[in-house]
N, C-alpha and C positions, 0 to 999 in steps of 0.2 A: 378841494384840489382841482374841482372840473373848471374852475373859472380862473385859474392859475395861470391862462397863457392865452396868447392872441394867436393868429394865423393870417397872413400874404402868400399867394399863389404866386411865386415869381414865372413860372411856364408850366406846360400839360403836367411835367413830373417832376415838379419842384418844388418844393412848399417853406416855406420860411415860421419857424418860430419863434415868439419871445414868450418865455417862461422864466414866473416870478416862484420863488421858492419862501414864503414866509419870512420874516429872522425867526416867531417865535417858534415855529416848526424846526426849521434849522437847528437854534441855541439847544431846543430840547435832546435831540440828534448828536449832536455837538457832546454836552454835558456827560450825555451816557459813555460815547466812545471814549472822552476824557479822562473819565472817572478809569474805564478799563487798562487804558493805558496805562496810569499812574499806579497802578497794581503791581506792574511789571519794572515801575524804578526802582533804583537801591540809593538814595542818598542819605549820609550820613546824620545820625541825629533821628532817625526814623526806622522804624520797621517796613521789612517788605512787606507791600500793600495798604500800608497804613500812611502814604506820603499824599498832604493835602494836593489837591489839583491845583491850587494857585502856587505852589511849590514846582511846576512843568515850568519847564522854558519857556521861551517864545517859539525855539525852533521848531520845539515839540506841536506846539500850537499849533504854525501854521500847518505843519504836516498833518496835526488830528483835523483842521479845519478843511484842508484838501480834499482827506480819505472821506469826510461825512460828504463833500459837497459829492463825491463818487458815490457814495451810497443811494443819497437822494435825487439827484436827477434824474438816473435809469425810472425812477419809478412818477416823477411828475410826466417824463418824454412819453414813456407809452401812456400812460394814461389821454395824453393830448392826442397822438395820435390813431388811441385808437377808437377815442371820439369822434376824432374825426374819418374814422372810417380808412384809414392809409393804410396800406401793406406796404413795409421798406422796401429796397430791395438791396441797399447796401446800408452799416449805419450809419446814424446821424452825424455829420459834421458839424461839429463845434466851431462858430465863427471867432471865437475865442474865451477865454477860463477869465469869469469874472473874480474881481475884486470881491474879497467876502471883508465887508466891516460891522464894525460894532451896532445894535441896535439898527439894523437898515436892511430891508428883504433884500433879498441876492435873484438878479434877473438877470439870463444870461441868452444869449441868440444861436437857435443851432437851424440848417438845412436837413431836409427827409427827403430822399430820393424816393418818387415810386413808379413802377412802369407804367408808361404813357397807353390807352389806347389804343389799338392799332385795328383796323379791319381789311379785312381778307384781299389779297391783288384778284383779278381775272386770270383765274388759271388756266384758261382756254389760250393764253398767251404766252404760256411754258414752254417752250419749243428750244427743242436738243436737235444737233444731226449727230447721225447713227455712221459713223465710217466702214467702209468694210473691212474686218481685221485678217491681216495677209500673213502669212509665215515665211519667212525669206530663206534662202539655202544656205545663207553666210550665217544666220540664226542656229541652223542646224548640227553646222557645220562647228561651230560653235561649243554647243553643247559636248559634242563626239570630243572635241579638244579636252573638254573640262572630264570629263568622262577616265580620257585614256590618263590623263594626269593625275584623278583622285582616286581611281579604283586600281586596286590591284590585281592583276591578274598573269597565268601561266605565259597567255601568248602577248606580246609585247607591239604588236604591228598591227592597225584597222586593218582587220579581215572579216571573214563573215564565222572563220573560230574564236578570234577576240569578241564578236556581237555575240554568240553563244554565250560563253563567258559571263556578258555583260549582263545578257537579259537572263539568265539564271541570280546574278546577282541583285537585279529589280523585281524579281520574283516573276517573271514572267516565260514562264518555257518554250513561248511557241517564237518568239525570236533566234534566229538561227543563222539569219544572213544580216549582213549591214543594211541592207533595202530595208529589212525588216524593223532596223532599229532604230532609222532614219524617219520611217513612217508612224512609229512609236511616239518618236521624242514631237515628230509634227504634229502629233495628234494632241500631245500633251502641253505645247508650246500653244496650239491652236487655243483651248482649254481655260488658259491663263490670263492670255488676250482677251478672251472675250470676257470673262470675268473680272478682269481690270475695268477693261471699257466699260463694262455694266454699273461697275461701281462711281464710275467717270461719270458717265451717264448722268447718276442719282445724283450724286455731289452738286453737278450742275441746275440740273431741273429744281434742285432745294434751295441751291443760292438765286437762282430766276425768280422761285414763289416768295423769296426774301424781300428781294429788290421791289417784286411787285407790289408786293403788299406794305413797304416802306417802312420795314420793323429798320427803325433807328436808335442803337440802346445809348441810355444816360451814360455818361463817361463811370461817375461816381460806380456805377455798379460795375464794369470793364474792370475798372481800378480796384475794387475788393476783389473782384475772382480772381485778377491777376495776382494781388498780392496772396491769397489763399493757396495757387498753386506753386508760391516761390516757398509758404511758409509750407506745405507736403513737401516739398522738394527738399529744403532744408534738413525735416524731421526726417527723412528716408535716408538723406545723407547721412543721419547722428548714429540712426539705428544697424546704419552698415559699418560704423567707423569708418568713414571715409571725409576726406576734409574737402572742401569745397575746390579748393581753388587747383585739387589734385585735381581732381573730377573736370575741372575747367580745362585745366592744360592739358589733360589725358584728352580731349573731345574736341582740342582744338578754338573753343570759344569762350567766349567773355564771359560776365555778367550779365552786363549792359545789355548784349544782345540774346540772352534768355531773358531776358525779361520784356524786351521787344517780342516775343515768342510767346509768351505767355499772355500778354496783353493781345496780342491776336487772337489766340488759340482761346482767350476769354470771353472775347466780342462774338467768333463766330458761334460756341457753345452755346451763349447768352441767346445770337438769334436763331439759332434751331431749335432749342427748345421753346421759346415766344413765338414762333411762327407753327410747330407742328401742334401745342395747346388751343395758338388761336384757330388753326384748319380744324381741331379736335372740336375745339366751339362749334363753329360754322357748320359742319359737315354729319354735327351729332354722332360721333363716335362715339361708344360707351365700350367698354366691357364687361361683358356680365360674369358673372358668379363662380359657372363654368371653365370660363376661360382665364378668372382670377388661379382660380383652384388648381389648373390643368399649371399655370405657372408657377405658382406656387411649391408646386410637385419635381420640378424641373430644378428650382434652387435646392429644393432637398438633397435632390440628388445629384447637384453639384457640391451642397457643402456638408456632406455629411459627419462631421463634425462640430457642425451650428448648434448652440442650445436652441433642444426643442422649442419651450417656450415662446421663442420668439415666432413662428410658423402658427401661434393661436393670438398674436397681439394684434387689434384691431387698426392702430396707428401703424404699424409696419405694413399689414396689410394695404391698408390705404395706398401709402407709401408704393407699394409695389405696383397696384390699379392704375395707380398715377405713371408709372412708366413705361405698364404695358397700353398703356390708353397711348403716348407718345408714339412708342413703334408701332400697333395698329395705325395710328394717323398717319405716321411715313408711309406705311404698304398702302393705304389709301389714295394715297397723293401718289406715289408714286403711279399705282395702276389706274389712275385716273389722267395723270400728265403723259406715261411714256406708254402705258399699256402694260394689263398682266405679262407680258413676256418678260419685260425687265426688270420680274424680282426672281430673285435663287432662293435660295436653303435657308441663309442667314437671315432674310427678311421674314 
């Protein structure tokens, strides 16, 4: 089977195959699924199971001849590719479904995406501005509207008995005049700002170390994540009974345009994670053991319902190293591009 296929590098992450599949491999393949099938006919003059295989149709045929060439391809493709050492990253496309004839090996042409190389931009050239974040009185003022509108309360007119009121309802007693309330919500408005902006911030400096480092994904892999998150969307819509096109008109938008949305929301996924494995490369991030385990501990006790088992499986494990190795990279890059000050809680 290893010498079943040739290979063309059409670019850095493109690979071109032609893979020949035997006939007599094929026919053998063929023969068995045929036979199975003819089990399952009922034609008169015969017993069930007992109906000779040249007794099938043709149409049967070609559909048994379809299913087997489905069977065996998967298993000639990876064999070639992983010969040749490729990691996909979306699957192979079929340049088209060959003709299967009689007595004559069946060669068919497929593309394998894989990610292209990429090395590290200068990150010394990350550079964000830091704006100063203001709280305006019309902000405040603001809030105090929204306040006296959703809460309810004895006194009905901004005073400093209606802020009593208020801040006994935010759980806060030492509020007692409006000043107090005012300076309250500014602190908490203050708060918000700056924690947006921080997140602005990161957003930024991650799409700078992107550009710099000229992570450019394959369309082909864009286009499988995209379509994986129309086909979740789909499944989430079956499992709520909710039909699609309610969900659409309920939200105001198309199709067409979640799926522009998806196909974004695909590319930039695609290069955050390509960018914060390759800084993970470069920068020799690891996590050790420790701080596998200290995570580890943290899922437990978010999903406390999980089958144990899984919390001792070595591939999950992995699995998980692999993610916290990603967010360690992001906190490194970040407190390497903007400085420890611009990470919070969540980082």
């Amino acid at each position: 089977m290893d010498d079943m296929y040739t290979k063309k590098d059409i670019n850095d992450f493109t690979t071109e195959f032609s893979i020949t599949i035997p006939y007599k491999s094929f026919k053998q393949s063929y023969d068995l699924l045929l036979k199975d099938y003819s089990k399952d006919l009922d034609i008169k003059g015969f017993r069930k199971g007992k109906v000779p295989t040249n007794m099938v149709s043709d149409q049967v045929r070609e559909m048994v001849k379809f299913e087997t060439f489905e069977k065996l391809a998967p298993m000639y493709i990876n064999t070639a590719i992983s010969k040749e050492k490729i990691v996909p990253i979306a699957p192979p496309e079929y340049k088209e479904i060959p003709k299967i004839l009689e007595d004559i090996d069946i060669t068919f042409m497929l593309t394998v995406t894989s990610m292209p190389k990429f090395k590290l931009g200068d990150m010394k050239k990350v550079k964000v501005k830091k704006e100063k974040v203001n709280v305006e009185e019309k902000e405040i003022d603001a809030v105090i509207e929204d306040l006296k509108g959703s809460q309810k309360t004895k006194e009905k007119e901004i005073n400093d008995k209606w802020a009593t009121e208020i801040g006994k309802l935010l759980g806060d007693e030492k509020i007692d005049t409006v000043e107090k309330l005012k300076e309250k919500i500014k602190e908490s408005l203050q708060i918000q700002k700056e924690h947006t902006q921080l997140h602005q911030l990161q957003d930024q400096a991650l799409k700078i170390g992107i550009e710099l480092s000229k992570i450019d994904i394959p369309q082909p892999a864009i286009d499988f994540e995209a379509r994986e998150r129309e086909r979740y969307f789909n499944e989430d819509m079956k499992s709520k009974s909710i039909k699609i096109e309610d969900f659409l008109k309920a939200n105001n938008i198309t199709i067409e345009k979640m799926r522009e949305l998806w196909l974004l929301d695909a590319k930039e996924a695609i290069q955050a994670d390509v960018f914060l494995n390759l800084y993970a490369d470069t920068k020799d991030v690891k996590v050790t053991d420790e701080e596998l385990n200290k995570k580890i501990e943290v899922v437990k006790k978010n999903q406390p319902d999980a089958d144990p088992s899984i919390f001792s499986n070595d591939e999950w494990k992995e699995y998980v190293r692999g993610v916290e190795r990603k967010e360690k990279a992001f906190r490194v890059f970040i407190e390497e591009v903007l400085g420890k000050d611009s990470l919070d809680s969540h980082n």
